[in-house]
TORDRENMI-633643 format. One record per residue (C-alpha): x, y, z. Coordinates in steps of 0.02 Angstrom, whole numbers, m for minus. Each point is the difference from the previous one (the first is absolute). Example, Ala and Ser with C-alpha at 12.3 -4.5 7.8 and 13.67 -1.06 7.14 Angstrom:
REM residues 2
R; 615; m225; 390 .
R; 69; 172; m33 .
//
This chain:
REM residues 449
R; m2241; 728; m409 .
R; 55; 121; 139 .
R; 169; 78; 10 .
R; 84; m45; 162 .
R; 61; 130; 131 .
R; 103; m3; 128 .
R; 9; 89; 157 .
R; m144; 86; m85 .
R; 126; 127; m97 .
R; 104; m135; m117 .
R; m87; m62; m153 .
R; 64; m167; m69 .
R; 35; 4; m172 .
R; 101; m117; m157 .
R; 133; m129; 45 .
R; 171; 54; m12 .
R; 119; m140; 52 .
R; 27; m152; 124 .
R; 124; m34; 110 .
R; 62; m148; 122 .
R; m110; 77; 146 .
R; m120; 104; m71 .
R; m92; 67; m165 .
R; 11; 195; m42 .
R; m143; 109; m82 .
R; m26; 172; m64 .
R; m126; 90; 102 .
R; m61; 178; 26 .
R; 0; 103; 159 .
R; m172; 77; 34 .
R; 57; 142; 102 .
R; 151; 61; m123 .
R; m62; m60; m160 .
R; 177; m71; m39 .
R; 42; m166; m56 .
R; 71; m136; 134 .
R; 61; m162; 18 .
R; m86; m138; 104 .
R; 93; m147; 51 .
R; m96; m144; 54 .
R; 47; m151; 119 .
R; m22; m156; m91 .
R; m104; m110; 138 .
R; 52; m163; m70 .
R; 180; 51; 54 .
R; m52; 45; 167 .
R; m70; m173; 13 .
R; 163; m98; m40 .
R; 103; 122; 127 .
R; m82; 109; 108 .
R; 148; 99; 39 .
R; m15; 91; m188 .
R; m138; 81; 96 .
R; 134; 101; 112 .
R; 126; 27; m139 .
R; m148; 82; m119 .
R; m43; 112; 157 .
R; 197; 21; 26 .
R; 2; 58; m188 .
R; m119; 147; 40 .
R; 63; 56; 152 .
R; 191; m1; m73 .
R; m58; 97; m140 .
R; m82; 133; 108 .
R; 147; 20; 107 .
R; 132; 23; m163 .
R; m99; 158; m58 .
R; 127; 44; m158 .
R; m32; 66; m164 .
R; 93; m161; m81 .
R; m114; m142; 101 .
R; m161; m20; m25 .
R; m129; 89; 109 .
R; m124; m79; 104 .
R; m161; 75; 9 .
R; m108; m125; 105 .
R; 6; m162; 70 .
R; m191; m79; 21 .
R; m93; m155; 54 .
R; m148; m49; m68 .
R; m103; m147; 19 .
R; 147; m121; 18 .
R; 73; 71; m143 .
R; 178; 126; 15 .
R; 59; 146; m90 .
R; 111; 100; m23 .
R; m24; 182; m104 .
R; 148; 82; m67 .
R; 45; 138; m125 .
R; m15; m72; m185 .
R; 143; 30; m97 .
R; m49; m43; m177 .
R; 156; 5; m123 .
R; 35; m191; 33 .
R; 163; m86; 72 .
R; 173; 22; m21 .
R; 2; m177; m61 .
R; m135; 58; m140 .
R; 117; 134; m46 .
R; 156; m114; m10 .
R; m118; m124; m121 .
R; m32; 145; m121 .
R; 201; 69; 37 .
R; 108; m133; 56 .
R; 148; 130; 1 .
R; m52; 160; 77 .
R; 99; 174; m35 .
R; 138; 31; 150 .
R; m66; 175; 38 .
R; m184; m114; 20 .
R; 100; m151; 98 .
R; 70; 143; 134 .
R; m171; 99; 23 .
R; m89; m193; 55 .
R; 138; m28; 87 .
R; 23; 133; 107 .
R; m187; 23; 60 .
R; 2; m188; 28 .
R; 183; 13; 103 .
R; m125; 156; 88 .
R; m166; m116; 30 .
R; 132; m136; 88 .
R; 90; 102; 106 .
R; m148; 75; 98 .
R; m56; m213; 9 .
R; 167; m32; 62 .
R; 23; 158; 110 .
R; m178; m100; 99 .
R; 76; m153; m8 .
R; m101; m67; m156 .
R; 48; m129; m117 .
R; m86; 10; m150 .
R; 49; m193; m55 .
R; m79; m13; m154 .
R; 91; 147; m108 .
R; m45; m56; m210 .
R; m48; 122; m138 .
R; m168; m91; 27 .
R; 0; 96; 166 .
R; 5; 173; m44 .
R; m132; 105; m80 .
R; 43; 142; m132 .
R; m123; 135; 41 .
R; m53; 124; m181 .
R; 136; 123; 51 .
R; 123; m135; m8 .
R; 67; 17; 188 .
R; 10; m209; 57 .
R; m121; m37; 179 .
R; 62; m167; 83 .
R; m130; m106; 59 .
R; m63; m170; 54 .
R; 86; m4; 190 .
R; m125; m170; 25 .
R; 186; m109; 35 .
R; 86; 166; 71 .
R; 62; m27; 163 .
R; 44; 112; 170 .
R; 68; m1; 160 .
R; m115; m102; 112 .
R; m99; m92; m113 .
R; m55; m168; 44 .
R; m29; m60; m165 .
R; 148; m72; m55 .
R; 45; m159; 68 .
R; 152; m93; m6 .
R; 107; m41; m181 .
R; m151; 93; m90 .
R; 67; 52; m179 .
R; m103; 146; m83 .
R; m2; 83; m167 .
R; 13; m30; m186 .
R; 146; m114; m27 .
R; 82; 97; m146 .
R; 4; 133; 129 .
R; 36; m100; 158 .
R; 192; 44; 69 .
R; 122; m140; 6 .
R; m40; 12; 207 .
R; m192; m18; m29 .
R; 23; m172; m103 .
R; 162; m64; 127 .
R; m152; 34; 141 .
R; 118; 113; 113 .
R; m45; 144; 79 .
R; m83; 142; m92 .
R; 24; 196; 9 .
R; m10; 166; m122 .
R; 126; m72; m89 .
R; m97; m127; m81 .
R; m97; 153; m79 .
R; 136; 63; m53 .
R; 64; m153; m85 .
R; m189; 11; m96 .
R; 10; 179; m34 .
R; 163; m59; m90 .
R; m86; m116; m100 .
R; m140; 107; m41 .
R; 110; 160; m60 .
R; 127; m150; m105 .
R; m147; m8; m87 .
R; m51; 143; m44 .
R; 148; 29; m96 .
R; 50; m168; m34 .
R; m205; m48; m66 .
R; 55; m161; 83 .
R; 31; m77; 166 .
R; 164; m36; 58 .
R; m42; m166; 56 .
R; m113; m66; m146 .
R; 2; m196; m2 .
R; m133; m105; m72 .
R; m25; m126; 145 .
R; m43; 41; 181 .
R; 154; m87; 62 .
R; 111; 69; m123 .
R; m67; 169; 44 .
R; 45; m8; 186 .
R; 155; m85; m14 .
R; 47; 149; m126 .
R; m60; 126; 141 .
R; 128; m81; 115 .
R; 130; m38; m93 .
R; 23; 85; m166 .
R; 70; 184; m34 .
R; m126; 116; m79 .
R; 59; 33; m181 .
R; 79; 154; m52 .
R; m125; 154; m18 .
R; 99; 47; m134 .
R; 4; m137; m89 .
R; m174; 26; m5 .
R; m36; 181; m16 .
R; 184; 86; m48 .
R; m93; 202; 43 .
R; m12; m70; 192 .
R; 116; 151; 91 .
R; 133; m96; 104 .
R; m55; 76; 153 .
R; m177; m98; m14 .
R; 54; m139; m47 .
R; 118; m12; 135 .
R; m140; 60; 120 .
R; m76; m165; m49 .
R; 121; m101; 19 .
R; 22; 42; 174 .
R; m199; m33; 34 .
R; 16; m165; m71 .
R; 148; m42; 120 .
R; m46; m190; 47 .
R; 66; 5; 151 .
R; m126; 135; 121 .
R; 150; 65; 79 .
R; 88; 49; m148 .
R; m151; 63; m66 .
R; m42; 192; 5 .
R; m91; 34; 169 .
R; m108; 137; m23 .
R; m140; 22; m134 .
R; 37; 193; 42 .
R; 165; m13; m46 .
R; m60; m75; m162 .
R; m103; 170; m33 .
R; 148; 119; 60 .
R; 91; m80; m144 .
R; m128; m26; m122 .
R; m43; 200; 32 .
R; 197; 38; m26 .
R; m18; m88; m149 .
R; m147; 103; m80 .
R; 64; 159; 61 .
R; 193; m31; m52 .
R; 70; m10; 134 .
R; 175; m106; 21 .
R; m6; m113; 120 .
R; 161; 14; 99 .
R; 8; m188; 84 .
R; 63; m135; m106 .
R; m140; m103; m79 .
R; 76; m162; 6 .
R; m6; m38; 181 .
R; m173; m7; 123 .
R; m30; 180; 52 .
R; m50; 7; 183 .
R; m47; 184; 16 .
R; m95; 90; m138 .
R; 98; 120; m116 .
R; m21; 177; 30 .
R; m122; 100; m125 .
R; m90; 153; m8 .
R; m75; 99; 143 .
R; m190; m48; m91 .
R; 34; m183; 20 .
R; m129; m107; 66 .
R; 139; m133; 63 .
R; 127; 119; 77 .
R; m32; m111; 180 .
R; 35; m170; m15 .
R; m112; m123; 84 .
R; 70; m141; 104 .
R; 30; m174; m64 .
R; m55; m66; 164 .
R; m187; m73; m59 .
R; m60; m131; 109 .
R; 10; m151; m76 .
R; m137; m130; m84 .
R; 33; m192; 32 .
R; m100; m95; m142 .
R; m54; m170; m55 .
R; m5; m62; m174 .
R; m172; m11; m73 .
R; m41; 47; m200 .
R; m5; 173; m25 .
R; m71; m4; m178 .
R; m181; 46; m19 .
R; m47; 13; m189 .
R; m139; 132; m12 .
R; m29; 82; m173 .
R; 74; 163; m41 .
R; m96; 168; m40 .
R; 36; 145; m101 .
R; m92; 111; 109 .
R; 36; m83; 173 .
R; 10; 65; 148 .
R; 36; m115; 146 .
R; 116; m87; m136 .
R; 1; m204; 11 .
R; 142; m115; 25 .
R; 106; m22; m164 .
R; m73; m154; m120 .
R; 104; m68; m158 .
R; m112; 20; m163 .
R; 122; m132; m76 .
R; m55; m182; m30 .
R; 96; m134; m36 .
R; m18; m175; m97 .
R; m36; m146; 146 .
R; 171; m84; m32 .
R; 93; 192; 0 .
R; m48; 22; 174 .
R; 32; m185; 60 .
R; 177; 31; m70 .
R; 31; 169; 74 .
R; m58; m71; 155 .
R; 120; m158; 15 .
R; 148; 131; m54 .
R; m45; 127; 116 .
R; 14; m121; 138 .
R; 141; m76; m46 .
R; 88; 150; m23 .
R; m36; 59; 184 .
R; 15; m150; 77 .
R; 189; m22; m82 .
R; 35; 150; 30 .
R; m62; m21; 169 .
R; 127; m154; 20 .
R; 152; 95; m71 .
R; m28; 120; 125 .
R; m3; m79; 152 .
R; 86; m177; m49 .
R; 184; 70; 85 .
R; m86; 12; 173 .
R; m142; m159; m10 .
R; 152; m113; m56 .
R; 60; m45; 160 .
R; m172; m26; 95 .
R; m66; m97; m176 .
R; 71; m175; 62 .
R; m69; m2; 174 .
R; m157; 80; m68 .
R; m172; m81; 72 .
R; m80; 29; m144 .
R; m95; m152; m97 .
R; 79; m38; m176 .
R; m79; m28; m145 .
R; m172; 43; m99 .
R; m148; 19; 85 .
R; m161; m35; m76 .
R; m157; 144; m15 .
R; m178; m21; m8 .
R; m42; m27; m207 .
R; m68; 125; m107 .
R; m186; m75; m100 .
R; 42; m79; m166 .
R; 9; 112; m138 .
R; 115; 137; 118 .
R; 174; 44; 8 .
R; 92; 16; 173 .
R; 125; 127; 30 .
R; 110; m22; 165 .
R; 98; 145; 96 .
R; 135; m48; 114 .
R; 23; 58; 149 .
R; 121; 143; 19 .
R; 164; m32; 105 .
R; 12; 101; 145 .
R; 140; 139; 37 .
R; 12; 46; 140 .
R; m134; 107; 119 .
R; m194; m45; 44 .
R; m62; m159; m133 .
R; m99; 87; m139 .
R; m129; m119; m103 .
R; 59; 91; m160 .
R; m43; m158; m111 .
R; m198; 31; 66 .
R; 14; 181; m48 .
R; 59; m46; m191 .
R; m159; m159; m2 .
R; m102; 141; 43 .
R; 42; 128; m125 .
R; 32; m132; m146 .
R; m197; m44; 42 .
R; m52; 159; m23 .
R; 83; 23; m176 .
R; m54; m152; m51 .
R; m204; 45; 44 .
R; 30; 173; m63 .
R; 86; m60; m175 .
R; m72; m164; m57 .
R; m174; m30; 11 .
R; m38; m162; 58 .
R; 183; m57; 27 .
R; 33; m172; 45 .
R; 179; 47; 78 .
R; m1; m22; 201 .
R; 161; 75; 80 .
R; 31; m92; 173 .
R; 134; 32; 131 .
R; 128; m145; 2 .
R; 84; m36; 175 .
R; 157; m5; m38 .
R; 167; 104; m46 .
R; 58; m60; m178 .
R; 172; 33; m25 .
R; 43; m83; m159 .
R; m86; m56; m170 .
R; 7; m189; 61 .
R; m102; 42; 147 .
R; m133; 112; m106 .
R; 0; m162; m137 .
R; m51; m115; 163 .
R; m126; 99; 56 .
R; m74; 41; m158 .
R; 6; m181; m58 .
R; m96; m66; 173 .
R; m140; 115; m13 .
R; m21; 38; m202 .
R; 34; 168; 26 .
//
C-alpha cells in the first residue's frame, strides 16, 4: 500500500490521537527530514455543520499569526481532494495532562517554569485579541526539553469572527468559568479563570471543582469556594496560592485582568522578588519586577467581548501519550448502571435546589400571579426494559433565557455512551422548574422515571 503525501512534501504516517473536529498523525517532512504533525478534518463533522469547515481553517491561520516559542507552530495549511490539513511542528514528549497522570503533584520550581511560559504563550493571544477558550492540561504539549507549547486554537476566538453565534457556551466544563456556564458575556478573563484551574492542579493533583455528576460539577463552579491549596499541598508558597485565588475570582470583575500580570508575578516569584502590593485584594496594574521581565507592560483588560449560547461542550476523544493536537478530556472511570442513575438524580437535585434557594427571595412575589401551568407533565416513554431519567428545567435569573437543562441532557448522553456499553438509561429534558421533592415525586411517579 502507498504512503500518502501531501502537498507533495508531507508524508502521512501512524495515528496519534482524535479530537472533537479532527484526527492528528505523525508524519515526516520531505524537504527537512524532521518529524511533523498532520491534523486532519474529520468530513463526517463537516457534514453535520459546515461551519467546522471555517473554524478548522480559522485554527491554521490563528496559529500562523501567534508565531511564539510556547504555541504551536504552523507549518502548512493544504487542501487536497476534499480532504483538509493542517501541518504543524510535532512535539513528541506528550501532554501536560500525561504528565499530571504519571505526577499528580508536580515540584513548585516545575509548577512556576509551565506556568510562566504558558502566562507568556497567552499574553501574545490576548495582546491580538485571542481567546484561547479551551485552556486543559489536555491542551498543552510538553516538548523533550520540557518547555510546555499551547495548542489546539480550533474553539479560540478573535475580534471579528463570525462564528460564534448567540448564548454559544465553549470549552471543557471542568474548565468552563462560572460566566461561560451562566451564558454571559465572555472575555480573557475566562482564560484566566482556566489557567487557574489548570495551575490548582498542578500542585493540588486535583481539580478544584471535582464533583461526580455533571450538575453537581457546574453548580460547584458557580457556587462553591475552591478548597484550601494548603490543605492540599502545605509546601504551596503563600504568594501562589494567593495568585490563584485571585484567578479563580467568580465574579470576572474581581478577577485578575491581565494574564501578563499573572507572569510579572509568577516571574517575581521564581526570581525572589517581594511583591510590594497586598495580595489579598484584585491587583489592577501589574507589580513591578526586573528590567528582563517579559510582563513589565501591562496589556489592557479591554478584550472585545464573546456573546454565547449553550450547547455541550464535551467531546470524548481518547487520550495519547505521544499527542500532538491533544483531544478533548474523556473520564477512564466507569460506573455500575444504578451508580450513575443515582449520581444523576442527586446531581440534579442538588442544582436545581440550589437553584431555588437562590433565587426564591425575588420569584416569591411574581410566583402567585405566575402563568405558568401546574402540575406534572407527561414525556414520551422509554421501550420496556429502560430506565428514564428526567432533568428539570433550570429557573431563570435574570439576563437572556439559557436552555441549561439541554446542555446537562446532552452531556449526561455522552457519559452514558462513553461508559456503559449498551446502556438502557435515556436522559430526557423535563419542562418544568421543580422546586421541591413533592413536585420531583409527581413527575417521577407520572412517567416511571
Amino acid at each position: 500500500m502507498s504512503q500518502q503525501v501531501i502537498d507533495n512534501r508531507f508524508e502521512m504516517g501512524s495515528f496519534l490521537a482524535g479530537g472533537g473536529m479532527g484526527d492528528v498523525y505523525r508524519g515526516m517532512d520531505r524537504t527537512t527530514e524532521q518529524p511533523v504533525a498532520i491534523k486532519v478534518l474529520k468530513p463526517e463533522i463537516v457534514a453535520q455543520d459546515p461551519d467546522q469547515l471555517q473554524r478548522f481553517a480559522r485554527e491554521g491561520e490563528l496559529l500562523a499569526k501567534l508565531k511564539h516559542p510556547n504555541i504551536v507552530k504552523v507549518i502548512k495549511m493544504a487542501q487536497e481532494e476534499g480532504r483538509h490539513y493542517i501541518v504543524m511542528e510535532y512535539v513528541g514528549g506528550g501532554t501536560l495532562r500525561d504528565l499530571l497522570l504519571e505526577q499528580p503533584q508536580l515540584p513548585i520550581k516545575r509548577v512556576l517554569e509551565i506556568a510562566l511560559d504558558l502566562a507568556d504563550a497567552l499574553t501574545r493571544a490576548h495582546r491580538l485579541n485571542i481567546v484561547h477558550r479551551d485552556l486543559k492540561p489536555a491542551n498543552v504539549l510538553i516538548a523533550e526539553d520540557g518547555t510546555p507549547r499551547l495548542t489546539d486554537f480550533g474553539l479560540a476566538w478573535q475580534a471579528g469572527s463570525e462564528l460564534t453565534q448567540t448564548g454559544m457556551v465553549m470549552g471543557t466544563s471542568a474548565y468552563l468559568s462560572p460566566e461561560a456556564i451562566s451564558g454571559h458575556q465572555l472575555d480573557a478573563r475566562s482564560d484566566i479563570w482556566a489557567f487557574g484551574v489548570m495551575l490548582y492542579e498542578m500542585l493540588a493533583g486535583r481539580r478544584p471543582f471535582n464533583e461526580d455528576s455533571q450538575a453537581a460539577l457546574l453548580f460547584a463552579i458557580m457556587q462553591k469556594p475552591a478548597p484550601d491549596l494548603h490543605g492540599l499541598r502545605s509546601d504551596v508558597p503563600e504568594a501562589l496560592a494567593n495568585l490563584i485565588r485571585r484567578m479563580l475570582e467568580k465574579d470576572p470583575d474581581n478577577r485578575i485582568p491581565s494574564v501578563r500580570q499573572i507572569g510579572a508575578e509568577l516571574e517575581a516569584m521564581m526570581s525572589g522578588i517581594k511583591l510590594s502590593s497586598s495580595q489579598s485584594e484584585p491587583v489592577t496594574k501589574p507589580t513591578p519586577t526586573s528590567e528582563e521581565s517579559r510582563f513589565r507592560t501591562p496589556t489592557s483588560a479591554a478584550f472585545p467581548e464573546i456573546n454565547v449560547q449553550i450547547m455541550n461542550p464535551i467531546l470524548s476523544t481518547p487520550s495519547s501519550q505521544t499527542a500532538v493536537a491533544a483531544p478533548v478530556e474523556k473520564s477512564t472511570r466507569r460506573f455500575p448502571i444504578w451508580v450513575i442513575i443515582t449520581a444523576v438524580l442527586l446531581g440534579v437535585a442538588i442544582i436545581g435546589g440550589a437553584w431555588f434557594a437562590l433565587t426564591q427571595d425575588n420569584d416569591d412575589k411574581s410566583s402567585d400571579t405566575s402563568d405558568t401551568p401546574k402540575g406534572p407533565v407527561k414525556i414520551d416513554p422509554v421501550a420496556e426494559g429502560e430506565v428514564l431519567v428526567l432533568v428539570a428545567d433550570l429557573e431563570q435569573t435574570g439576563g437572556d433565557e439559557r436552555d441549561v437543562a439541554r446542555f446537562i441532557v446532552d452531556d449526561l448522553q455522552q457519559k452514558l455512551e462513553r461508559d456503559v456499553v449498551f446502556s438502557n438509561i435515556r436522559v430526557r429534558a423535563y419542562p418544568r422548574v421543580i422546586t421541591t421533592t413533592e413536585a420531583a415525586q409527581e413527575a417521577a411517579l407520572l412517567n416511571n422515571a
